[in-house]
C-alpha positions in Angstrom: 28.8 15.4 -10.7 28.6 11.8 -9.1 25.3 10.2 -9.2 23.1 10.1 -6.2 20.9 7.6 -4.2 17.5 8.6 -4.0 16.0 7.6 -0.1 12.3 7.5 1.1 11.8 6.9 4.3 15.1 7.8 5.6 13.9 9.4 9.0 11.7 5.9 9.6 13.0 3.1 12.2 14.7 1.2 9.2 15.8 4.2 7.5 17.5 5.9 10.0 19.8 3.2 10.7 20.5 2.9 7.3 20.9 6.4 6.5 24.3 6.1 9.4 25.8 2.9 7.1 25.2 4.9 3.5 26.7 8.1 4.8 29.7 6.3 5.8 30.1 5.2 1.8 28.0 7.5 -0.3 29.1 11.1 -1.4 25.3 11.8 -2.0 22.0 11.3 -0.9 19.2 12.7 -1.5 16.5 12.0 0.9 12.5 12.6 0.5 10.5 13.5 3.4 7.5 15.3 5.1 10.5 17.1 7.3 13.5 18.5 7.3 14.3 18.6 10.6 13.6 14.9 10.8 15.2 13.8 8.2 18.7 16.2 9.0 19.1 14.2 12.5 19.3 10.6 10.9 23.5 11.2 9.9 26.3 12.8 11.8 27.4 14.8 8.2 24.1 16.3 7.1 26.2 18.2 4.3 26.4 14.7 2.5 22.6 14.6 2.4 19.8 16.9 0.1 17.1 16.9 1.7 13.6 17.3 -0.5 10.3 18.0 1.6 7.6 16.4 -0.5 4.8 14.0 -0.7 5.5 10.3 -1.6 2.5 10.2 -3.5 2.7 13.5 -5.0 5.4 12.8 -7.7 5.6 16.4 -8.8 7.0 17.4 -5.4 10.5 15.3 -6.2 10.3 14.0 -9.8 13.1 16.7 -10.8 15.5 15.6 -7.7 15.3 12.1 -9.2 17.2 13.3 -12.4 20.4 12.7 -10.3 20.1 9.2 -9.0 20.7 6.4 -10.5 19.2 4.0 -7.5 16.2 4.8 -5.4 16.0 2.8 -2.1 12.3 2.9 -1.1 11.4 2.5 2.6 8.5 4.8 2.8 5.1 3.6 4.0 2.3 4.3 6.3 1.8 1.7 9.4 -0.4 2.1 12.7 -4.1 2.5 12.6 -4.6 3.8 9.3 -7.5 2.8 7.1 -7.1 -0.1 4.5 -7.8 2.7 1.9 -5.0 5.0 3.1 -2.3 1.5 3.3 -3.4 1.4 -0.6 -2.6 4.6 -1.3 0.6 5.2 0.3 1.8 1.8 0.3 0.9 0.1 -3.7 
């Protein structure tokens, strides 16, 4: 099995966009997210991407899927309004 490329953030502004150029060269991703139905809409092949419903900041939720990869590209993070505690917690 070829190795995969680990994506957080992939249904964010950045991500999505990135998500269309990767697809176009990578047999598999493997995309964490907090949905599948956002995360599906972000290629034109969804069967080139696995999607895994988690929590960034609950490793458990994804650690085996990362087993597979041998790059992660991290785009995750909170913006907006949130609290300076919730930036830390998501974002360091």
């Amino acid at each position: 099995m070829t190795s995969a490329l680990f994506v957080t953030g992939a249904s964010g502004y950045v991500g999505r966009y990135l998500m269309r150029r990767l697809a176009e060269r990578q047999s598999r991703i493997v995309c964490l997210g907090r949905s599948q139905t956002a995360l599906a809409s972000t290629i034109d092949d969804p069967s080139k991407i696995q999607i895994v419903v988690g929590d960034l900041t609950t490793p458990e939720s994804y650690e085996d899927h990362l087993a597979d990869c041998q790059t992660v590209i991290h785009l995750a993070a909170i913006t907006g309004k949130a609290p300076a505690k919730e930036y830390f917690r998501v974002n360091s």
